[in-house]
N, C-alpha and C positions, 0 to 999 in steps of 0.2 A: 466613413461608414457607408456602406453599400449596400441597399436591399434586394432581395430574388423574390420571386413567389412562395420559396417555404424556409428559407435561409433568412438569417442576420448577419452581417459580417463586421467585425471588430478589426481594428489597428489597436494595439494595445503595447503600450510604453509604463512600465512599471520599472522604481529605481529602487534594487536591491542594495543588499552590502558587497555583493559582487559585481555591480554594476549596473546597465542598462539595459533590462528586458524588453525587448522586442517583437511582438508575433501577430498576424494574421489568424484570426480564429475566427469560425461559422458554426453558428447552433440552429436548430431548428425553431422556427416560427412558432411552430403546434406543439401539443400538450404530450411531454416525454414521463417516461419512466426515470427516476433520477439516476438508475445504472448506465443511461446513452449517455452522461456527461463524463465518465469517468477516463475514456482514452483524452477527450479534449483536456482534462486537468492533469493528470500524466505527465501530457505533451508539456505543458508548461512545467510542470514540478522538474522534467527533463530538461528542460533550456536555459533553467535558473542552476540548476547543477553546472551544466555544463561552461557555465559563465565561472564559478567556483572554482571548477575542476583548472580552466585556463588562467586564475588565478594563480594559484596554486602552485600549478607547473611553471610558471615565470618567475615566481620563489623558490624553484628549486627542489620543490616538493609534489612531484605528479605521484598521479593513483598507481598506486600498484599491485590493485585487483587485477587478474588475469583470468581466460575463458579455462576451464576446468579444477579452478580453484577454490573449491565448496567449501571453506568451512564456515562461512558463513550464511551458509545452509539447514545449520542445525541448532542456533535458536530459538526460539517462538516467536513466530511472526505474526503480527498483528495485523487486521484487516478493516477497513471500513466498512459499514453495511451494505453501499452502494457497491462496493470493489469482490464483495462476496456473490453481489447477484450477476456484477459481470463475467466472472469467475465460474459460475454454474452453467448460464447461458452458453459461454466459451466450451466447456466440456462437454454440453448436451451435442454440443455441434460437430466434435472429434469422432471420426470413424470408431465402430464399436470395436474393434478390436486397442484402439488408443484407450476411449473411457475404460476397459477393463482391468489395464495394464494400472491405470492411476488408482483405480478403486481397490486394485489387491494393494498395493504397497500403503494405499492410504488403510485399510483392512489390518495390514501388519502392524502399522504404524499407533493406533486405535487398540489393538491387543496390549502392546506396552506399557502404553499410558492407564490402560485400565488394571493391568497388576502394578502399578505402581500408588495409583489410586491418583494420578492425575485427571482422566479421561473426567471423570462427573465435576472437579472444578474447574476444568476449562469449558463444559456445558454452563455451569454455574455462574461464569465469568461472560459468556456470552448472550445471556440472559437477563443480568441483573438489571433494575431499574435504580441501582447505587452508583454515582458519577462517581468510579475511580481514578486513582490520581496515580503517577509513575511509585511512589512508594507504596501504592496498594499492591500493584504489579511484582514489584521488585522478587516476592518469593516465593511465587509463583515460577515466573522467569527464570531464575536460577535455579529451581527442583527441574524446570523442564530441560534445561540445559544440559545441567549434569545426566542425562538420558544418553547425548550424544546423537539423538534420533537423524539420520538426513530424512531433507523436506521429502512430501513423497510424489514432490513433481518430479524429483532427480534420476536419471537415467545415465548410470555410468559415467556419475558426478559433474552431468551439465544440465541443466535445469529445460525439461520439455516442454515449458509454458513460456521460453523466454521472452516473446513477444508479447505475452501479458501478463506478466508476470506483478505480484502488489507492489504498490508504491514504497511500501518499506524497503524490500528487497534493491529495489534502484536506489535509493536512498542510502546505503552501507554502503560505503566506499570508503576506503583506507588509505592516508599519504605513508604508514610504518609499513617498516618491512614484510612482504604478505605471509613467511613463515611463522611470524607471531601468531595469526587471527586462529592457527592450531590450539590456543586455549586463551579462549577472550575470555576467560573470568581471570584467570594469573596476568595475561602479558598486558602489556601498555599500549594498547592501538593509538590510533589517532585518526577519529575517524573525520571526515572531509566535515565541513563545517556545511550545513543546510540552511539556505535565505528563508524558507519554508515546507515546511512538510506535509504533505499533499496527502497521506492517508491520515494526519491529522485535520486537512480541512474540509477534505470527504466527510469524514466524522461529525464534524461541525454542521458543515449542512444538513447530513442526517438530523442532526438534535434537532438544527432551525426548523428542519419540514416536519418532521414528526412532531415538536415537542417532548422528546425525552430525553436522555444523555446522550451526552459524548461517548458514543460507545464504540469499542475495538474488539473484536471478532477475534481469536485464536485460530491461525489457519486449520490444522487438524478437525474445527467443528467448524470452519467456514460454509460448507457445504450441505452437511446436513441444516444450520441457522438457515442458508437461501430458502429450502425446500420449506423450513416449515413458518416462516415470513413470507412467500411467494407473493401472499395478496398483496403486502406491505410496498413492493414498488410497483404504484400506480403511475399512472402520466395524467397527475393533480397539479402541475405544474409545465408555464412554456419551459423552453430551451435559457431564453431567455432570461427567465426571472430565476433560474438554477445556476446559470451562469453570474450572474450579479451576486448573489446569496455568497457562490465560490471564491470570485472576488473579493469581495466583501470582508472575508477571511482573511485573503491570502495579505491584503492589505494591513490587516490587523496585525500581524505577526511581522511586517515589513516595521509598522510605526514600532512597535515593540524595541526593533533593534536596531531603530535611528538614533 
């Protein structure tokens, strides 16, 4: 471990079910917003995939997700709190003629769901102070799916946020056939097996620094949630002690599946 003037720097050896993680990470000294840590947790939720992914492929069995192959685009994506205010920030900062392009399809997108009477329980859902669990979700999920909606980051079925795109979205990765994931409520995917999942431990920290749930953000109301939370990500907290907190998780979920 190496100190700077406003850096920390980590060697970090973590032993998954796909082997031995390795990475180089730096957070800041001083007192962050907890949305600055969400590329550095990414980065790792990325390196632990990628250990999987080369699994995987030595079985026999590589991804075969490809670039323009959206259908799994049009689920309901779940968001952490922290990955919602990185996600606003990111947009506020896209030439205005970009944010406009995202706010009409997101606009369209929002019409849908409100004749279908989605739109107020996925408000409903990003709001609550009731820790739900995957079968609370479940059908919810499936009314929004049978929607068929693409995301409304999607731009002639490749996603215009790829670079920052939520940690779930990296996380769907498929070893079947990619013409299946054409209806993931019928077909048999097989989706790539995750050491840990990073918009759940985003999550997690959330609850730890706040105090409240585990809570998951539906991307469609991701954005307006940042706007009216704004005050919510303070920098109440070093680089440091958010990064432990993350650990800390990420490690949980590791003992879990030793």
């Amino acid at each position: 471990m190496s100190t700077s003037k406003q850096q920390e720097t980590y060697r970090l050896s973590l032993q998954t079910s796909s082997g031995e993680l390795q990475a180089e990470i730096s957070v800041p000294t001083s007192f962050i917003p907890v949305s600055d840590i969400v590329p550095l947790m990414r980065s790792l939720g990325e390196q632990a995939l990628s250990l999987e992914e080369e699994k995987q492929r030595l079985a026999g069995k590589p991804i075969s997700c490809q670039k323009g192959c959206a259908a799994c685009c049009r689920p309901l994506v779940p968001v952490s709190p922290p990955e919602a205010f990185a996600l606003k920030y990111m947009i506020d900062q896209l030439p205005a003629h970009q944010q406009d392009q995202i706010f009409s399809r997101l606009a369209a997108t929002k019409n849908k769901l409100e004749e279908t009477g989605l739109f107020g329980k996925l408000v409903q859902l990003s709001e609550t102070r009731t820790q739900l669990s995957d079968e609370d979700m479940e059908p919810i999920n499936q009314a929004y799916y049978a929607q068929r909606l693409p995301c409304f980051f999607l731009e002639n079925e490749v996603c215009s946020i790829y670079e920052f795109r939520p940690a779930a979205c990296r996380e769907l990765l498929v070893t079947s056939p990619s013409e299946l994931c054409q209806d993931l409520a019928k077909n048999p995917v097989t989706p790539l097996p995750v050491p840990f999942r990073i918009v759940t431990v985003l999550s997690l920290m959330w609850a730890e620094l706040t105090k409240g749930p585990a809570r998951l953000i539906p991307l469609p109301v991701a954005l307006d949630w940042a706007d009216r939370h704004a005050k919510e990500n303070k920098a109440h907290q070093t680089g440091e002690n958010i990064l432990q907190i993350g650990l800390d998780k990420i490690l949980g979920f590791l003992r879990q599946k030793s």
